[in-house]
C-alpha positions in Angstrom: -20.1 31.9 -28.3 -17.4 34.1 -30.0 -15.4 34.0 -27.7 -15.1 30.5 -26.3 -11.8 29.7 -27.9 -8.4 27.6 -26.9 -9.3 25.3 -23.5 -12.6 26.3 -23.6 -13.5 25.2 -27.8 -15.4 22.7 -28.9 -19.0 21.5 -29.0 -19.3 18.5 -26.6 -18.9 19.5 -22.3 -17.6 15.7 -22.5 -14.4 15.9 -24.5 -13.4 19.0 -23.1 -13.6 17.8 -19.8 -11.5 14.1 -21.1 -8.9 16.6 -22.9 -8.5 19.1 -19.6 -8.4 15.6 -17.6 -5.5 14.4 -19.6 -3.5 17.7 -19.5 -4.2 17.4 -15.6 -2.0 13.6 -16.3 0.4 15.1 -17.0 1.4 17.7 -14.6 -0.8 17.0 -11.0 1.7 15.0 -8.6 -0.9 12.7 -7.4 -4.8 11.8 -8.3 -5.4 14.2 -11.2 -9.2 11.9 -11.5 -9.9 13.1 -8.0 -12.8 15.1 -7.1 -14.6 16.2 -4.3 -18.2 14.5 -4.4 -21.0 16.1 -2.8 -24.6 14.6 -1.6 -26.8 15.3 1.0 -28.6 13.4 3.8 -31.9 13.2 4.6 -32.2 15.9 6.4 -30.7 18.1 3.8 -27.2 18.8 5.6 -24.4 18.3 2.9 -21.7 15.9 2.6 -18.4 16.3 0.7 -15.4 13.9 0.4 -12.4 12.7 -2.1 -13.5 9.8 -4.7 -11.6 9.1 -8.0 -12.9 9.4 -11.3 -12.5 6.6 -13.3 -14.2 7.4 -17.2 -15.5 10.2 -19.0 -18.5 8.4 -20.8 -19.9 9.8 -23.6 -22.3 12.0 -21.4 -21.6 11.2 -18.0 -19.2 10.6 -15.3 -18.8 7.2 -13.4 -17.1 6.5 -10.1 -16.9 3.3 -7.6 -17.7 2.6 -4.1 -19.6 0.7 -1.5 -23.1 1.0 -1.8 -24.0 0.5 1.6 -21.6 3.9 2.6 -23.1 6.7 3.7 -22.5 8.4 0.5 -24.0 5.5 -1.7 -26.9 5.4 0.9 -27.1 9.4 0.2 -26.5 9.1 -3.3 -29.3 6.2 -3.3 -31.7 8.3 -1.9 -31.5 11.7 -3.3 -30.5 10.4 -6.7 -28.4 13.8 -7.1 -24.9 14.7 -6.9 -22.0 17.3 -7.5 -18.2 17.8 -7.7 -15.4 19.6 -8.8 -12.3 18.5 -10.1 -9.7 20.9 -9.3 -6.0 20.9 -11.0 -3.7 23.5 -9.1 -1.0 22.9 -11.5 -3.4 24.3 -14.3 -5.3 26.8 -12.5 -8.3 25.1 -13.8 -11.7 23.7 -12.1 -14.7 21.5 -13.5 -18.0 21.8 -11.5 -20.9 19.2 -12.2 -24.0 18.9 -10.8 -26.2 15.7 -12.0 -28.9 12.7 -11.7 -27.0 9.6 -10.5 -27.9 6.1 -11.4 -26.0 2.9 -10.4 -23.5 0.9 -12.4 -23.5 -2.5 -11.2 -23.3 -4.6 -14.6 -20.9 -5.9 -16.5 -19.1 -2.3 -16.6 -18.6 -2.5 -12.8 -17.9 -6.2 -12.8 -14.9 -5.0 -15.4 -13.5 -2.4 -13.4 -13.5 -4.5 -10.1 -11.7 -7.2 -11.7 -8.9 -4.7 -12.8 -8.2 -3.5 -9.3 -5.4 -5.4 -7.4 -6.7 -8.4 -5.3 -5.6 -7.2 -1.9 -7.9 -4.0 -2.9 -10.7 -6.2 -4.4 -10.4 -8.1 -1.0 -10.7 -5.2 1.2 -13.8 -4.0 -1.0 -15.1 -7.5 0.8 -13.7 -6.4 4.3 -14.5 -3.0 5.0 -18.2 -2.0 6.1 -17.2 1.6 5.0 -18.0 4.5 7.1 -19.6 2.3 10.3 -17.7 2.5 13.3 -14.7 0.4 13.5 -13.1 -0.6 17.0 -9.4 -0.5 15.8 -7.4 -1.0 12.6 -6.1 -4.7 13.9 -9.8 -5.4 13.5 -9.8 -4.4 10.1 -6.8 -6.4 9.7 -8.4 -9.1 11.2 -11.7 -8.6 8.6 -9.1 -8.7 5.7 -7.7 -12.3 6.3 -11.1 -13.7 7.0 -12.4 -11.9 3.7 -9.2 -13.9 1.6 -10.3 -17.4 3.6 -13.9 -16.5 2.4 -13.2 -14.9 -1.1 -10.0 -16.6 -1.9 -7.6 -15.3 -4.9 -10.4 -14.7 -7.5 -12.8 -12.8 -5.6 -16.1 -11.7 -7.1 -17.2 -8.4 -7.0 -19.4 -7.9 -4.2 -23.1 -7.1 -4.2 -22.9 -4.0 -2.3 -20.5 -2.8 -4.3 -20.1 -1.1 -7.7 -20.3 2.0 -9.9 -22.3 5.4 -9.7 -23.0 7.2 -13.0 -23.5 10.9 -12.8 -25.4 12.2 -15.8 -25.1 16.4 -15.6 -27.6 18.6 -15.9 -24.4 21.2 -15.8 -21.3 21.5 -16.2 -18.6 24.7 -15.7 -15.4 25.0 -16.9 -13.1 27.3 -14.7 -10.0 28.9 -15.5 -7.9 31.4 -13.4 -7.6 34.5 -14.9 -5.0 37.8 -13.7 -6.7 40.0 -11.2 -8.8 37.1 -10.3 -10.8 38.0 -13.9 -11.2 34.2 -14.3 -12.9 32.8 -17.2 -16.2 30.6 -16.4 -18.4 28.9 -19.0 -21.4 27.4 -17.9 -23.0 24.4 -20.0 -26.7 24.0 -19.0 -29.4 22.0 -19.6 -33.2 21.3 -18.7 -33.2 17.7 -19.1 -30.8 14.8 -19.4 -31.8 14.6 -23.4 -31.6 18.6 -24.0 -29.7 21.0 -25.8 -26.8 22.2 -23.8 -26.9 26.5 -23.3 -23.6 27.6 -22.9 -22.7 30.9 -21.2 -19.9 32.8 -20.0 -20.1 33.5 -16.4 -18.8 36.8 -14.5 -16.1 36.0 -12.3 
């Protein structure tokens, strides 16, 4: 389009979201890679909460967790997500909505290893989002887990990666008035040709 110029140029959804992620490095206090990750369950009622990003791939989005959380039993499920990454320093947003696939190769064995052990450790610990009778339990599950795991712990088999491939993808940018600018990538399937258009606000 004509006039899809400055932060919204380019011809690949990918590196403009890896170029507007880096800006967001540079001037968001904390987490710019967070966004707020959406699923459903299996009743249909929705489900939102704070992961972090951790790569732009080539054409998709990967982030970490425990599979056996209710997300990853959602995600699991469903095989669908969404998010938003949103920067208030820039006055900019990303939308995405996607098929998910799990990472849980070599790729996720790499990215646990990188984490700090007492974090790797408490990936071993923590039965996330089941009920928990008090935090000196989860204490108590921590040491047991570096007994069990000791200093070089192997990534766990319930845990790993989530890739979301998109199917869209918006780039938001506040505008005065509230005449923001929107540009929405589309596409029918995972192997298509992206439609851009510009949204009204």
């Amino acid at each position: 389009m004509t006039d899809r110029t400055g932060i919204f140029s380019g011809d690949d959804p990918f590196q403009i979201a890896r170029e507007w992620l880096r800006a967001a490095e540079t001037s968001e206090p904390n987490d710019p890679n967070a966004i707020a990750l959406a699923s459903v369950d299996a009743a249909g009622l929705p489900n939102v909460r704070m992961v972090l990003l951790k790569e732009i791939e080539a054409d998709a989005f990967v982030f970490y967790t425990n599979y056996e959380s209710q997300k990853g039993q959602e995600l699991a499920a469903s095989g669908k997500a969404a998010f938003v990454m949103h920067w208030k320093s820039l006055h900019r947003q990303i939308r995405v909505r996607g098929l998910v696939t799990r990472e849980d190769g070599t790729q996720a064995d790499a990215y646990y290893e990188s984490r700090s052990l007492k974090s790797r450790l408490g990936a071993w610990a923590s039965r996330q989002s089941r009920p928990l009778g008090s935090r000196a339990q989860l204490i108590a599950d921590v040491a047991k887990a570096t007994v069990e795991q000791g200093t070089s712990p192997a990534r766990p088999p319930f845990w790993g990666g989530f890739r979301i491939s998109p199917v869209e993808i918006e780039f938001w940018a506040d505008g005065v008035f509230r005449l923001h600018d929107r540009f929405q990538w589309r596409r029918d399937t995972l192997d298509g040709v992206w439609d851009v258009h510009r949204l009204s606000p």
